[in-house]
HTML snippet that shows the backbone in 3Dmol.js (N, CA, C, O; Angstrom):
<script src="https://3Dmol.org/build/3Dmol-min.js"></script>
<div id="view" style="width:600px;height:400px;position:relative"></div>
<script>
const pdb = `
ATOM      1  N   UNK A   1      78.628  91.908  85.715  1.00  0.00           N
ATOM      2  CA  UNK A   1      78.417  92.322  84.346  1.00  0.00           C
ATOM      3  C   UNK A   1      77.535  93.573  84.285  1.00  0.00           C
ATOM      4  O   UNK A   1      77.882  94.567  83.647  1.00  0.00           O
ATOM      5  N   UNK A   2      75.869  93.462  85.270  1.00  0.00           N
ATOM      6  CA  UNK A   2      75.526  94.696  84.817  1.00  0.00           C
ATOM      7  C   UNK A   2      76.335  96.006  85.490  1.00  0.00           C
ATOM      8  O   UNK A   2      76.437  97.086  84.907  1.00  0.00           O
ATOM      9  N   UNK A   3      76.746  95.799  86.470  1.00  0.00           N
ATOM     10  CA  UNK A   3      77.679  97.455  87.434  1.00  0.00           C
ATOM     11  C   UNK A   3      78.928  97.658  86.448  1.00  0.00           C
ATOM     12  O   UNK A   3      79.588  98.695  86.486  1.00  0.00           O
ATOM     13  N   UNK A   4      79.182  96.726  85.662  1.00  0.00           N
ATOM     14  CA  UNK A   4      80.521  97.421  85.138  1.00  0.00           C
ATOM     15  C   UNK A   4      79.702  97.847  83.235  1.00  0.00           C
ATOM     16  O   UNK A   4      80.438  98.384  82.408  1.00  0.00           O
ATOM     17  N   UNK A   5      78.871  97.655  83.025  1.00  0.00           N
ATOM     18  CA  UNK A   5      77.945  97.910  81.767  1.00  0.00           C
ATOM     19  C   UNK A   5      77.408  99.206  82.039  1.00  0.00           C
ATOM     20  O   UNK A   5      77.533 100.098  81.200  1.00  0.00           O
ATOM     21  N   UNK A   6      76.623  99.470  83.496  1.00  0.00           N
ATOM     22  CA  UNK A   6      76.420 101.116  84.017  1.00  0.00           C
ATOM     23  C   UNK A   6      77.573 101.614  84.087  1.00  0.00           C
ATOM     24  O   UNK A   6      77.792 102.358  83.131  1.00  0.00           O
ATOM     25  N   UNK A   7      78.324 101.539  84.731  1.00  0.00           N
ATOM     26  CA  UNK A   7      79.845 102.200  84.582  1.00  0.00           C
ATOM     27  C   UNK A   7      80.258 103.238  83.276  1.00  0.00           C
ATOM     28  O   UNK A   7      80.241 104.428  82.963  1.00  0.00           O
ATOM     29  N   UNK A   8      80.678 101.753  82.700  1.00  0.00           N
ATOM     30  CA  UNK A   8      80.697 102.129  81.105  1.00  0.00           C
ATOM     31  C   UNK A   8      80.051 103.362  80.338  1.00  0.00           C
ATOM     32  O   UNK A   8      80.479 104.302  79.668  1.00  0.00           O
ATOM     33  N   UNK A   9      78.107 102.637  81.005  1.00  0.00           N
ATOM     34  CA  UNK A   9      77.525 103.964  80.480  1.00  0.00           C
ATOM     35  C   UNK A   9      77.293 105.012  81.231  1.00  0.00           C
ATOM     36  O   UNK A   9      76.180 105.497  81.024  1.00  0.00           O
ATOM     37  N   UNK A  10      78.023 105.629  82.150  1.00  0.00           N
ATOM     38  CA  UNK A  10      78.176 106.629  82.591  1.00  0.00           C
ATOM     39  C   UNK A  10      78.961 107.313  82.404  1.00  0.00           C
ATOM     40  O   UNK A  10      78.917 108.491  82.756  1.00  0.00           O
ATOM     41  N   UNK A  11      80.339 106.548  81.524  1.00  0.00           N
ATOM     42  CA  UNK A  11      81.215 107.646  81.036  1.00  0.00           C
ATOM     43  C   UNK A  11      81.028 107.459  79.898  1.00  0.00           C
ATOM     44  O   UNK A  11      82.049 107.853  79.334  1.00  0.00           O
ATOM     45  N   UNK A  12      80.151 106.992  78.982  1.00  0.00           N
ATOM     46  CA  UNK A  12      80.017 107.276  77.738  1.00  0.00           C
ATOM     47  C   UNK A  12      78.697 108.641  77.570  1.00  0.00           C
ATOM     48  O   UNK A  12      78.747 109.576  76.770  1.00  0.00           O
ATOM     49  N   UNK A  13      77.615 108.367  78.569  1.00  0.00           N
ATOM     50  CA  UNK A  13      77.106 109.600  79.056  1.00  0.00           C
ATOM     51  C   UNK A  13      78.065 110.990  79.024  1.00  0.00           C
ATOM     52  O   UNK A  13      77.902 111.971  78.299  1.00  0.00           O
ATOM     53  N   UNK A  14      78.986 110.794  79.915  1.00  0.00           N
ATOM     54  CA  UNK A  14      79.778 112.071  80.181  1.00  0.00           C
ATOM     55  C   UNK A  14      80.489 112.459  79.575  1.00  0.00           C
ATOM     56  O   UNK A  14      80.977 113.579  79.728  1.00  0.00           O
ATOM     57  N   UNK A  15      80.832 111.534  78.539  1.00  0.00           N
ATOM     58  CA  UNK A  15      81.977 111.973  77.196  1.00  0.00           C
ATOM     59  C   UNK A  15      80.988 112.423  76.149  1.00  0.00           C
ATOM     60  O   UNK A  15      81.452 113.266  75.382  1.00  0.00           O
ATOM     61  N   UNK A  16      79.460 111.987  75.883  1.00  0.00           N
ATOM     62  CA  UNK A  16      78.706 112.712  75.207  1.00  0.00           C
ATOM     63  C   UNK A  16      78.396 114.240  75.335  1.00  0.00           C
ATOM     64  O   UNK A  16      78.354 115.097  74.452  1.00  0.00           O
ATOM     65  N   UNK A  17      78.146 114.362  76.963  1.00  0.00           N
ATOM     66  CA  UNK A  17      78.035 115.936  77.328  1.00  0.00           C
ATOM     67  C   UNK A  17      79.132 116.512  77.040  1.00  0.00           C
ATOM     68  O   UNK A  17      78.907 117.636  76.593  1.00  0.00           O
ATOM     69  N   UNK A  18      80.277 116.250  77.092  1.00  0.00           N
ATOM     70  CA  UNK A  18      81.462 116.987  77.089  1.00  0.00           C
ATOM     71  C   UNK A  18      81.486 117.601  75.752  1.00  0.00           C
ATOM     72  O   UNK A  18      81.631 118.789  75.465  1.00  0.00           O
ATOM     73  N   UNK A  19      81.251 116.182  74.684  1.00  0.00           N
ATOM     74  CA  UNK A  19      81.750 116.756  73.367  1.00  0.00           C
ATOM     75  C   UNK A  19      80.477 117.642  72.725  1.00  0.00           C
ATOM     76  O   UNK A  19      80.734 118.364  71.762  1.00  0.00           O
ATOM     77  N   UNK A  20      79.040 117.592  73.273  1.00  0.00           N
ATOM     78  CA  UNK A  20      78.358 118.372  72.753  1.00  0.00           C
ATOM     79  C   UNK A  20      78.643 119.712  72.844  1.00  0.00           C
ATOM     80  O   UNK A  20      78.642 120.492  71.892  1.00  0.00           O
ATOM     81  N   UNK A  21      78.966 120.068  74.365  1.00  0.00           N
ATOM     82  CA  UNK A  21      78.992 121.004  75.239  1.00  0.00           C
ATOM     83  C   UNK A  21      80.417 121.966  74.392  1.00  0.00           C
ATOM     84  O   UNK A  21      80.518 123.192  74.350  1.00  0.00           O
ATOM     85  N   UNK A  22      81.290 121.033  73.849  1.00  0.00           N
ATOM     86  CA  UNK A  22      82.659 121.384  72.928  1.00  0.00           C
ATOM     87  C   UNK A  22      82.309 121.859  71.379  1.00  0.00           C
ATOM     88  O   UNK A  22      83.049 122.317  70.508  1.00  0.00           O
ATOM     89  N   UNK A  23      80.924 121.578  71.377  1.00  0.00           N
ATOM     90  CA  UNK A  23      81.139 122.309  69.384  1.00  0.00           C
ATOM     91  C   UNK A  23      80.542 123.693  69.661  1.00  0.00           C
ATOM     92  O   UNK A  23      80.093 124.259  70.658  1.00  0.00           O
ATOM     93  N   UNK A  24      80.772 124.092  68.016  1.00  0.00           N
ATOM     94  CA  UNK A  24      80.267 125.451  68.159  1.00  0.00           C
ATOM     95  C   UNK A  24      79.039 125.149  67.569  1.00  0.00           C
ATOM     96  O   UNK A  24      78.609 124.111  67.066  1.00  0.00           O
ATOM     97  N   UNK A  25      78.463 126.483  67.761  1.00  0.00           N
ATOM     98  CA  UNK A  25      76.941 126.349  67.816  1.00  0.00           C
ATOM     99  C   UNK A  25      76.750 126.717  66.176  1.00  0.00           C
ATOM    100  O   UNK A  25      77.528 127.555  65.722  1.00  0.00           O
ATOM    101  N   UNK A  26      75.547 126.006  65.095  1.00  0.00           N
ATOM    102  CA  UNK A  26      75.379 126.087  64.379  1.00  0.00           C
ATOM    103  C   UNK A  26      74.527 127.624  63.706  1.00  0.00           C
ATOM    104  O   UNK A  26      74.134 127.843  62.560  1.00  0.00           O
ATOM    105  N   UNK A  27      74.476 128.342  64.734  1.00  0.00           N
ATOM    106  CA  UNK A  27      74.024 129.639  64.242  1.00  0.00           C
ATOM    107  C   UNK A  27      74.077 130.602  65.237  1.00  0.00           C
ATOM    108  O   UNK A  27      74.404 130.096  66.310  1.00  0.00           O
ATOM    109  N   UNK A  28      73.882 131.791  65.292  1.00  0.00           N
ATOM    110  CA  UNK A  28      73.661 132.616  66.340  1.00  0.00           C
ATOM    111  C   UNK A  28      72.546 133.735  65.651  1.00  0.00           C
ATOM    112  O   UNK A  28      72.772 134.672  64.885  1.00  0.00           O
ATOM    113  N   UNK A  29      71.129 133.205  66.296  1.00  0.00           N
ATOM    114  CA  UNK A  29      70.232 133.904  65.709  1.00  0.00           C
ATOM    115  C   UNK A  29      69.700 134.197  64.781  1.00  0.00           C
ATOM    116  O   UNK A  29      70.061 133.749  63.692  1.00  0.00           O
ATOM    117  N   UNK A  30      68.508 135.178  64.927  1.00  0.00           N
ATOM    118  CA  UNK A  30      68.336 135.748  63.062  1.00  0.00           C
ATOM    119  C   UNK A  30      69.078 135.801  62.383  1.00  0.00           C
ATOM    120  O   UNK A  30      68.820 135.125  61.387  1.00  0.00           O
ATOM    121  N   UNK A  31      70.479 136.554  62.328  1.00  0.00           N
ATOM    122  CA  UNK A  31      71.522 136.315  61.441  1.00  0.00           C
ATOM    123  C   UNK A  31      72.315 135.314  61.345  1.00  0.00           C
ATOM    124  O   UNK A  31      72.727 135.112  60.203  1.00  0.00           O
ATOM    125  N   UNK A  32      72.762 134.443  62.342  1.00  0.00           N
ATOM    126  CA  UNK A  32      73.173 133.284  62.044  1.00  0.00           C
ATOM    127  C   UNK A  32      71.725 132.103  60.665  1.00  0.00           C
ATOM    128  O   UNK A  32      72.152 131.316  59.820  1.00  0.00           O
ATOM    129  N   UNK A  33      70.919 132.250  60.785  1.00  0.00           N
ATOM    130  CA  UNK A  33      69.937 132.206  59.967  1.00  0.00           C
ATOM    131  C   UNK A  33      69.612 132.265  58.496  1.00  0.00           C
ATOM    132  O   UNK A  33      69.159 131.479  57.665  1.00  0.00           O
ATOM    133  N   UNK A  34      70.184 133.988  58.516  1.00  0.00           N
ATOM    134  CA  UNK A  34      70.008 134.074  57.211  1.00  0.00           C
ATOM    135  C   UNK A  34      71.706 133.946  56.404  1.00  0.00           C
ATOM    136  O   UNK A  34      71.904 133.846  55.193  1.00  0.00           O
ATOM    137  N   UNK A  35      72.678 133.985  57.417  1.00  0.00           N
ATOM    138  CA  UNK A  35      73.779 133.548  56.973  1.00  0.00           C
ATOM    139  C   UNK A  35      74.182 132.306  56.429  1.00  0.00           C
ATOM    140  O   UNK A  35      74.952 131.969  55.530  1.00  0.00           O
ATOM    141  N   UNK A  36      73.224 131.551  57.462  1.00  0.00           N
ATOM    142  CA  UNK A  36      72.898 130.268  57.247  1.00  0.00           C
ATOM    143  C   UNK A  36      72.635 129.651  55.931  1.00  0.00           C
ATOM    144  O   UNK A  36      73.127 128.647  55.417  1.00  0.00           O
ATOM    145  N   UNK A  37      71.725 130.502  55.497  1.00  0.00           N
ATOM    146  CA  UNK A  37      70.944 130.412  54.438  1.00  0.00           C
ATOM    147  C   UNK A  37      71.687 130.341  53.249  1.00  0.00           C
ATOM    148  O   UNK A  37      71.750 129.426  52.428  1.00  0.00           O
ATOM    149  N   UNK A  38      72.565 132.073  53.283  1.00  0.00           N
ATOM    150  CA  UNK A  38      73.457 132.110  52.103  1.00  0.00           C
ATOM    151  C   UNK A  38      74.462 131.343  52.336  1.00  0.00           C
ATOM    152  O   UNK A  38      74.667 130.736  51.285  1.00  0.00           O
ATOM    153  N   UNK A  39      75.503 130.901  53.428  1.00  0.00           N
ATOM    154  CA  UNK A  39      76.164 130.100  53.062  1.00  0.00           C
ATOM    155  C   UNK A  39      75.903 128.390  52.635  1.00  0.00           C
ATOM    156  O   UNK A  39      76.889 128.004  52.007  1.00  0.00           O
ATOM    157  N   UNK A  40      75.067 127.499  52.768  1.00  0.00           N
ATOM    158  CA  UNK A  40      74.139 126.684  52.067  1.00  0.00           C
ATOM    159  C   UNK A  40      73.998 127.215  50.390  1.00  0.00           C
ATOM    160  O   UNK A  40      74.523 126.658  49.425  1.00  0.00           O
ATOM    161  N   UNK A  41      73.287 128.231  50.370  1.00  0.00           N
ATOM    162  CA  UNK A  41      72.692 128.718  48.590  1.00  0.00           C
ATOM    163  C   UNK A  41      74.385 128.452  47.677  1.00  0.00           C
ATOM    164  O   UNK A  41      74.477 127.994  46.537  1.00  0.00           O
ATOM    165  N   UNK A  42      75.574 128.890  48.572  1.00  0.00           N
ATOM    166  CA  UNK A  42      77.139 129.279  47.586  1.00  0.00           C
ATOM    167  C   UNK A  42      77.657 128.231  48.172  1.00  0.00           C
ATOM    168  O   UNK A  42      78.784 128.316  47.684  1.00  0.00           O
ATOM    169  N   UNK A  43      77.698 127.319  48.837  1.00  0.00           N
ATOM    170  CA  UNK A  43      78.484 126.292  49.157  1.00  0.00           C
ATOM    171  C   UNK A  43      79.456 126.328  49.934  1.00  0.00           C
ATOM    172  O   UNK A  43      80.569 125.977  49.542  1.00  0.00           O
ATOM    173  N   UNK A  44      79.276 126.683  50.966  1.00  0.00           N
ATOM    174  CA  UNK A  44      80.169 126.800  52.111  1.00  0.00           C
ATOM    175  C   UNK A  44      80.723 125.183  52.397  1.00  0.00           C
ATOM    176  O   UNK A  44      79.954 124.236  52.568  1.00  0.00           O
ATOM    177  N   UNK A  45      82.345 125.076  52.409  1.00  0.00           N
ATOM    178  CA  UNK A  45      82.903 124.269  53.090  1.00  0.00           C
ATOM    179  C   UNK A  45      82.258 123.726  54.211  1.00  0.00           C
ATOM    180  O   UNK A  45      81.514 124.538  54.760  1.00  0.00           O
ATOM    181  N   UNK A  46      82.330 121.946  55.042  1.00  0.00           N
ATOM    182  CA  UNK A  46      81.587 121.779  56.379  1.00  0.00           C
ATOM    183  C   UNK A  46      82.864 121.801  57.013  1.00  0.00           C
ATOM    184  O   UNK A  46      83.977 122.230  56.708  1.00  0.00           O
ATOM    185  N   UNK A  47      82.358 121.199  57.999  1.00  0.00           N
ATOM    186  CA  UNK A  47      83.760 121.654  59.236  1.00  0.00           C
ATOM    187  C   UNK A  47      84.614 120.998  58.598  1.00  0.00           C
ATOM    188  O   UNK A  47      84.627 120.024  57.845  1.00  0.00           O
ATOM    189  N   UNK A  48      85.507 121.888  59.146  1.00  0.00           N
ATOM    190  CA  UNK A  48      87.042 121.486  59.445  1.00  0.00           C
ATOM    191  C   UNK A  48      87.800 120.680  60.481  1.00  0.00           C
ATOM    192  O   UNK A  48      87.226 120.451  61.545  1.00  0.00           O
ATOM    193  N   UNK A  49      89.038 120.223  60.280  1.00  0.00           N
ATOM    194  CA  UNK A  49      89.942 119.965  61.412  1.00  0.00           C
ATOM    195  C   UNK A  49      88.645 119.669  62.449  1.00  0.00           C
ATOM    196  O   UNK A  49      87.599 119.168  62.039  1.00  0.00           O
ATOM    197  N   UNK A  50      88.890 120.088  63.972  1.00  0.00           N
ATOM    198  CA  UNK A  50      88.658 119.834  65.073  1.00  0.00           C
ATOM    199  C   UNK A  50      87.130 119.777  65.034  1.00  0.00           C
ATOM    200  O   UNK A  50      86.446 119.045  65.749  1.00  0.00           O
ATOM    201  N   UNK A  51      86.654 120.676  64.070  1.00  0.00           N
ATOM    202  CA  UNK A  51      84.763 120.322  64.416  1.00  0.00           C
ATOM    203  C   UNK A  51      84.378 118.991  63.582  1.00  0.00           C
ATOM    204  O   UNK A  51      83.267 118.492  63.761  1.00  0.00           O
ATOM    205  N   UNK A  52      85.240 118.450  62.725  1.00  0.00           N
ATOM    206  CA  UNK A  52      84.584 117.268  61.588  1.00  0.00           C
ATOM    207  C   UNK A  52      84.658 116.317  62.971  1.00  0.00           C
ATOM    208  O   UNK A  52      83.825 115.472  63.299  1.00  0.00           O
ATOM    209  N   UNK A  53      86.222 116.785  63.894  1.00  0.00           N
ATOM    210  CA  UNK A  53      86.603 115.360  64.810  1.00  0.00           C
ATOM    211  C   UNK A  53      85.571 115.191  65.729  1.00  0.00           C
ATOM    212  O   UNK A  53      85.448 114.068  66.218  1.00  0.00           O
ATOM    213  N   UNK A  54      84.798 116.079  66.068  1.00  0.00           N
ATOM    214  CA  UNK A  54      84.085 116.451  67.296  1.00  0.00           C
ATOM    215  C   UNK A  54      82.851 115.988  67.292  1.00  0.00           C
ATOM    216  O   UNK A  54      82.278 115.447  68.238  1.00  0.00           O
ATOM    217  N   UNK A  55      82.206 116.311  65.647  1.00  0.00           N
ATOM    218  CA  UNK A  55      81.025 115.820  64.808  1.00  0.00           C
ATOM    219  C   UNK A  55      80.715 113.971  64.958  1.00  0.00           C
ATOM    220  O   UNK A  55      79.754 113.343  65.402  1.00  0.00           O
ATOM    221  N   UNK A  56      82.259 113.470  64.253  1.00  0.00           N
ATOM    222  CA  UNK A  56      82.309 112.024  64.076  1.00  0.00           C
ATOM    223  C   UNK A  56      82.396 111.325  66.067  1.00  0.00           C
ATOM    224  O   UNK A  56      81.796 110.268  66.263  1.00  0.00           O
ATOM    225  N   UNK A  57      82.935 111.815  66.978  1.00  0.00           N
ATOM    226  CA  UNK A  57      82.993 111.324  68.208  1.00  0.00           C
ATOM    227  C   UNK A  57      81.805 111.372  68.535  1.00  0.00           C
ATOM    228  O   UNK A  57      81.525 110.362  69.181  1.00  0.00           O
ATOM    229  N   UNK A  58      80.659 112.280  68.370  1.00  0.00           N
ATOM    230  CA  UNK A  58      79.479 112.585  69.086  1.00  0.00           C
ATOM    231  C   UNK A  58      78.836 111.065  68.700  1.00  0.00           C
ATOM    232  O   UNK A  58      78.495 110.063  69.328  1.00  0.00           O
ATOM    233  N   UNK A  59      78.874 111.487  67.328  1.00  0.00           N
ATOM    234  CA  UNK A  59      77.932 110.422  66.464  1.00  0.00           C
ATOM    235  C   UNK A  59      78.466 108.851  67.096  1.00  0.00           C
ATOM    236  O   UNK A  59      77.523 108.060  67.096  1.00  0.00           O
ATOM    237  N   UNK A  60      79.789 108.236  67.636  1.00  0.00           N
ATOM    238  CA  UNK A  60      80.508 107.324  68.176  1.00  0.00           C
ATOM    239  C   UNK A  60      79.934 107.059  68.928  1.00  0.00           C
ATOM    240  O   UNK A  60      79.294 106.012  68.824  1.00  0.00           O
ATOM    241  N   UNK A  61      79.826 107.937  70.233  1.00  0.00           N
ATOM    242  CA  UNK A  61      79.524 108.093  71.530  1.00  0.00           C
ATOM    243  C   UNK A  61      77.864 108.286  71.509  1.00  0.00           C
ATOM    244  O   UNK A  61      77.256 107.765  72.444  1.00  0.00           O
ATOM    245  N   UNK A  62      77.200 108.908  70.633  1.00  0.00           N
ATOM    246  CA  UNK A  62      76.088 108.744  70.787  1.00  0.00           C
ATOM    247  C   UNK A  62      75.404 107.050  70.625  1.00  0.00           C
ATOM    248  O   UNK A  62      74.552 106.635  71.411  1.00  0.00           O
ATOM    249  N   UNK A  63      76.099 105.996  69.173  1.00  0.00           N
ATOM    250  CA  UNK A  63      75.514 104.898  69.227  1.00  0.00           C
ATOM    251  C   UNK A  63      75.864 104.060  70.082  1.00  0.00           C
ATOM    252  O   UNK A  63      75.144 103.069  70.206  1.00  0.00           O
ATOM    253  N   UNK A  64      76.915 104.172  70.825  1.00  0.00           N
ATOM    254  CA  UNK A  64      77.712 103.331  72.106  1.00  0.00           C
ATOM    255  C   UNK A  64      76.852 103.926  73.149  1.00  0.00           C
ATOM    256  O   UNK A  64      76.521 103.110  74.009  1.00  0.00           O
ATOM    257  N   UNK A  65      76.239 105.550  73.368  1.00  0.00           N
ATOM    258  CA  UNK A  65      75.236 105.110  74.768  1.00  0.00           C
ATOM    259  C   UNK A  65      74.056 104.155  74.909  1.00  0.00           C
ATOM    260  O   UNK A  65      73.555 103.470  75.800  1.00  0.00           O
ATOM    261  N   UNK A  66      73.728 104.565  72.934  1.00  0.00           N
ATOM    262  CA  UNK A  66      72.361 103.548  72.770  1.00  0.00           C
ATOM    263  C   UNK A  66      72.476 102.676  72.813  1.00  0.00           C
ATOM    264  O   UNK A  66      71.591 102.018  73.361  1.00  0.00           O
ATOM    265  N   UNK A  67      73.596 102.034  72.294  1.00  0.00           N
ATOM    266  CA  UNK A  67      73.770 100.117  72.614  1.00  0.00           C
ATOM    267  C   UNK A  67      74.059 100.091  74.098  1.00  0.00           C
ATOM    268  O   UNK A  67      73.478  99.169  74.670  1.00  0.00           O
ATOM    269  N   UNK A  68      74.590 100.640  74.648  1.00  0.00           N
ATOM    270  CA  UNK A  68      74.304 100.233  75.720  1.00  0.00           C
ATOM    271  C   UNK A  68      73.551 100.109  77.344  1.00  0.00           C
ATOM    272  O   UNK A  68      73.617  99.340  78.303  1.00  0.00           O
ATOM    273  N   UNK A  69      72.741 101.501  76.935  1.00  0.00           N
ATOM    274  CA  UNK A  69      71.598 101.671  77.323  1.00  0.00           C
ATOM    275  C   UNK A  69      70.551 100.277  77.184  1.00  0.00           C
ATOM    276  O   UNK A  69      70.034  99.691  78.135  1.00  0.00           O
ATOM    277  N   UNK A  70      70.432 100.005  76.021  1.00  0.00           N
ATOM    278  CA  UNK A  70      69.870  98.418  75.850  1.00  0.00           C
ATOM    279  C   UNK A  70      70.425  97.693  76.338  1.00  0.00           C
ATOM    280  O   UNK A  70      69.652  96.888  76.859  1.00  0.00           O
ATOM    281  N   UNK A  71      71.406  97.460  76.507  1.00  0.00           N
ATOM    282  CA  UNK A  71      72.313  96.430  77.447  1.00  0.00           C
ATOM    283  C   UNK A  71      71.818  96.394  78.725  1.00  0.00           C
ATOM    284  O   UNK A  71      71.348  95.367  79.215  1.00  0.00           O
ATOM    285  N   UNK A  72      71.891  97.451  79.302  1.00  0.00           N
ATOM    286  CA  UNK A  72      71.625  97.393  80.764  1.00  0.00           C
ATOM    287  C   UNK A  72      70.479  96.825  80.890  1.00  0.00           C
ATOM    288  O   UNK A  72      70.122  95.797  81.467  1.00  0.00           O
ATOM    289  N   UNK A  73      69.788  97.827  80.117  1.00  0.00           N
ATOM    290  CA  UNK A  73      67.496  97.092  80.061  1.00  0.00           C
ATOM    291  C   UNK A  73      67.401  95.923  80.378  1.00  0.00           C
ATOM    292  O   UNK A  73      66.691  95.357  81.208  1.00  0.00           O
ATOM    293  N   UNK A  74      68.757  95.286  79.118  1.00  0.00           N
ATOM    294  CA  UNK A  74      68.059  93.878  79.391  1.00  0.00           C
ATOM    295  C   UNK A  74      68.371  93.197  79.991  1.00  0.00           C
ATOM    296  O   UNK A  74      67.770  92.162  80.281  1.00  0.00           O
ATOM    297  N   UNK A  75      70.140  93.792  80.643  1.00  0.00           N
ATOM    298  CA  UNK A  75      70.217  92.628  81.729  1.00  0.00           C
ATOM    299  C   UNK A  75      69.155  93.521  83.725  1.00  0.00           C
ATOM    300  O   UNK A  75      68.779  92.953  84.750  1.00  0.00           O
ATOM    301  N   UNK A  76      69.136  94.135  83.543  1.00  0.00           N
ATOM    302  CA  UNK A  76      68.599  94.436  84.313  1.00  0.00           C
ATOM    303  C   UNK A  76      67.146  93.949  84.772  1.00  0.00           C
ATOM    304  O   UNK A  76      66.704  93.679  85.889  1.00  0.00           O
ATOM    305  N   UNK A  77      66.346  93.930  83.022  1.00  0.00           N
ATOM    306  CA  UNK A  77      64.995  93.045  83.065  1.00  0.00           C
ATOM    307  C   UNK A  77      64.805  91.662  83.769  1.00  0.00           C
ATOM    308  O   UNK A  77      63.875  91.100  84.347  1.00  0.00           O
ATOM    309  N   UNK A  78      66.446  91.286  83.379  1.00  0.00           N
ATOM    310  CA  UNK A  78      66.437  89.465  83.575  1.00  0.00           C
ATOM    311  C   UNK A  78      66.768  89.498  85.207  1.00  0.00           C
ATOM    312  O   UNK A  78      66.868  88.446  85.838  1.00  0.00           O
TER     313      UNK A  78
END
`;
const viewer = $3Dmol.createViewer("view");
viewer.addModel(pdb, "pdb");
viewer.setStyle({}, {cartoon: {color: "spectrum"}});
viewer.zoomTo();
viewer.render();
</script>
């Protein structure tokens, strides 16, 4: 139970890096910044298509490392 629970979280690890490593970056600099800014002030659309998908997997994959990160703890504790 626990080697196949590390397992698990090692490719939920690696599917996290992947998909971070896959978005685009939320600014580029001072001007990404103040672009930033104005698009926020007029209401810029949020992602689209492939970045909403990319957004919602992270967030997936991020609470599946944490649950199971605890998993391991505790069988590992016992």
């Amino acid at each position: 139970m626990e080697t196949t629970l590390k397992i698990i979280l090692v490719i939920f690890s690696l599917g996290l890096i992947a998909v971070v490593l896959l978005q685009k970056g939320k600014s580029a600099g001072l001007s990404g910044a103040i672009s930033g800014g104005a698009e926020h002030l007029f209401g810029k659309q949020k992602a689209r298509g492939l970045d909403l998908f990319l957004q919602r997997l992270t967030v997936v994959l991020a609470v599946g490392f944490f649950l199971l990160a605890l998993a391991v703890a505790y069988f590992v504790g016992n």
